[in-house]
N, C-alpha and C positions, 0 to 999 in steps of 0.2 A: 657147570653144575646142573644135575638133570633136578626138576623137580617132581612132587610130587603129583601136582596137577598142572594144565596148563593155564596162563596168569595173561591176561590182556593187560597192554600198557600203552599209553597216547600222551605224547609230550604236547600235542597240539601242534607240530613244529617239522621238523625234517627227518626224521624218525618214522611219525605217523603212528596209525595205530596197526602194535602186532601181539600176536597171540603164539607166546612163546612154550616151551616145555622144555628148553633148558637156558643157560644163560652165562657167560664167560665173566670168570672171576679176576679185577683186574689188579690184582695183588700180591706181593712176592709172598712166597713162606706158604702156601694152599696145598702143594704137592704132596703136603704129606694126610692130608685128606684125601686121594685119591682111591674110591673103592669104600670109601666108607659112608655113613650118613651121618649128615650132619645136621644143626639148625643154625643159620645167620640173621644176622640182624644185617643189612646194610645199605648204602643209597643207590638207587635205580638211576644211569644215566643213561644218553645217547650217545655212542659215541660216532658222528657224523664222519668225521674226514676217513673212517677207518674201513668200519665194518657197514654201518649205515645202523647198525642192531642196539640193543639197549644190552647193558654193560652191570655189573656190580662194582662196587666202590666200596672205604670205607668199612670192611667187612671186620664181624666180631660175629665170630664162633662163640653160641653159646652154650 
């Protein structure tokens, strides 16, 4: 998901801190947002063993 600005975030932890300007949705069913805009509500993780990157979770389209 690209966003509209870019958003610094710091787990304090293995992540670190980064200054993102888009962000990977980790949830089924998203695709059909694809090309559209949207607003989320949802939880910021890390996800370490993967990407190293901070992740969405938890997501409600509002």
């Amino acid at each position: 998901m690209k966003l509209a600005q870019a958003l610094r975030f710091d787990d304090g932890g293995s992540c670190g801190e980064q200054e993102l300007r888009s962000l990977a949705l980790n949830q089924g069913d998203m695709a059909r947002y694809q090309g559209k805009r949207i607003q989320v509500r949802a939880k910021v993780f890390c996800q370490e063993n993967r990407t190293g990157s901070y992740h969405l979770s938890d997501i409600e389209v509002l």
